[in-house]
N, C-alpha and C positions, 0 to 999 in steps of 0.2 A: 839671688841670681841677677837681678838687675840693679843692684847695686854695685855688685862688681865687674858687672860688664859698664857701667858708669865710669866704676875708678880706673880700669882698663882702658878705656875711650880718652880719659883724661891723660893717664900715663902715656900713652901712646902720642897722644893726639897735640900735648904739651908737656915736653920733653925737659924742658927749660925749667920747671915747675921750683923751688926752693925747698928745702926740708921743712920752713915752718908753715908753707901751703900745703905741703902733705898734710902734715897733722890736722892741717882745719879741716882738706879735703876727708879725710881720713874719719874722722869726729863728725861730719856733714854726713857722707857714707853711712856710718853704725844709727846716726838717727834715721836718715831715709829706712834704712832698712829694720829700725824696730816701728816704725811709721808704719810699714808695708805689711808685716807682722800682725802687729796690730790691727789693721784695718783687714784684715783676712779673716783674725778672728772673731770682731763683731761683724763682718760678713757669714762667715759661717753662722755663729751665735741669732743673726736676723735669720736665716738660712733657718735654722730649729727652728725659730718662735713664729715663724711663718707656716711653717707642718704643723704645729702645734695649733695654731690656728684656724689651721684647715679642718684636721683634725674634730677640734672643739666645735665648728660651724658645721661639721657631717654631722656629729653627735646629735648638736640642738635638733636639726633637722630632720633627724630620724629620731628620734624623742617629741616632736609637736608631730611630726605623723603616727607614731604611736597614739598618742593622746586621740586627735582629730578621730582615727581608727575605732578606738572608744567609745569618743562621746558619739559619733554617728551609730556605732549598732546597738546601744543603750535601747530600749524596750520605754523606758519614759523620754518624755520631750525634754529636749533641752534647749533655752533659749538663752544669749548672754547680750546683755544691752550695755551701748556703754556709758560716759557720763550724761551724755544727751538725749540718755533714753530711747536711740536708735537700735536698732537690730542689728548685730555683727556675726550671729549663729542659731541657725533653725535648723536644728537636725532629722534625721530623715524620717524617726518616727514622727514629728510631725507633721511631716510632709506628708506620708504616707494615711496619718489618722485623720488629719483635717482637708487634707487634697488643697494646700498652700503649700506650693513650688517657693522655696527659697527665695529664688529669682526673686518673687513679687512683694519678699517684707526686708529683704537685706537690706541699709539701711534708712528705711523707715520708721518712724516714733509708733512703738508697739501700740499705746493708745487711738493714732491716728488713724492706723492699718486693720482694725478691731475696735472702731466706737462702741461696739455692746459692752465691753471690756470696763471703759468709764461708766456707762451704765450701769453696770454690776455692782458698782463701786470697789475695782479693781485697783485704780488711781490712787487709792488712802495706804493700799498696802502695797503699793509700788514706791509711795510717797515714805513711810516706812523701811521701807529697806532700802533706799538711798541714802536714810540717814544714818543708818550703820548702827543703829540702837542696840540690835541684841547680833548674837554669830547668824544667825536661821531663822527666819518665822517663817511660817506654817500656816496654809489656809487649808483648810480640811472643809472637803463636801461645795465647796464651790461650783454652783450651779451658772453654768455660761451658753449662752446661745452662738453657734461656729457662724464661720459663714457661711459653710456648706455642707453641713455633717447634720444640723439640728442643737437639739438639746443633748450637752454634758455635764457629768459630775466632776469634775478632778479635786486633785491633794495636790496644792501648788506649795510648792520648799520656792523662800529668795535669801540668794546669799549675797552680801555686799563684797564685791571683790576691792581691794584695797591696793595704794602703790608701798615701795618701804617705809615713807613718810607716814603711811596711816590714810591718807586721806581716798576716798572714796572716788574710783573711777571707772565703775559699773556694776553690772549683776548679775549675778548666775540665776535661772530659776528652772528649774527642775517641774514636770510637768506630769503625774501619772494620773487616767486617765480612770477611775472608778465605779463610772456611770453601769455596769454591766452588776459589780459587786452590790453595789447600792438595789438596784432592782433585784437581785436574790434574795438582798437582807427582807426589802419589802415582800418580796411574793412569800416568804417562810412565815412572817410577822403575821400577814394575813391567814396563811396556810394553819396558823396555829389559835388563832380566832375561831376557827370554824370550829 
């Protein structure tokens, strides 16, 4: 349409014009207007990939709150550090068993926040699963002093979480809490002595 209200303008407007300026006009014309064509459809075409886009970034978004949703009402702790060995995730059970408010370790160098932790010699198997050696280790029976609960037993899982490269750029560690089971196993152990 606005091409030929162009040629129109022109016809009008120069009267005078020659038949072999038509034709250039004419041939200027058919390109402006597959110009226009064109740029409508990669307008549109950006017009898709722009929904589609949206689209994809709702998704992600309601898929890491899914996740988030998870890992918070998990029954074991979950903590993820990243390569710096800071806190980026205290979920609620441990908020809730240790009475550490996220707030006060997010992040913080988990050793820094929990010295007994180095004590324990917790440090060798954190040092360990930053290297990425095995998928999982496993500390079973892990006796750790809180810093407001007392004495615990846990079964600590660390996973090294990795980028597509491979390389090493935090940890998951999984946190259940045994100390109750462990004193059953004992009082039965005894119970069966008598």
């Amino acid at each position: 349409a606005a091409v030929l209200s162009f040629l129109l303008y022109v016809a009008v407007g120069r009267p005078g014009l020659v038949p072999e300026a038509w034709s250039a006009l004419a041939l200027r014309g058919a390109f402006l207007g597959l110009l226009g064509v064109s740029l409508g459809l990669l307008s549109e075409r950006e017009r898709q990939r722009r929904q589609e886009m949206a689209q994809l970034n709702q998704d992600l978004t309601e898929q890491r709150e899914r996740i988030r949703e998870i890992v918070e009402t998990m029954q074991d702790g979950v903590i993820v550090l990243d390569r710096d060995r800071k806190v980026t995730h205290w979920n609620r059970a441990l908020e809730e068993r240790y009475a550490v408010k996220r707030e006060e370790i997010l992040g913080r160098d988990l050793l820094e926040a929990f010295p007994a932790l180095r004590e324990e010699g917790f440090a060798a198997f954190l040092d360990q699963v930053f290297r990425g050696q095995a998928a999982t280790l496993t500390l079973e029976r892990f006796a750790h002093r809180t810093l407001r609960r007392g004495e615990v037993i846990l079964n600590v899982k660390g996973t090294a979480m990795r980028d597509p490269r491979g390389q090493v750029q935090g940890t998951l560690i999984t946190v259940e809490d045994v100390t109750e089971r462990v004193g059953l196993e004992k009082a039965m152990q005894q119970a069966e002595k008598m």
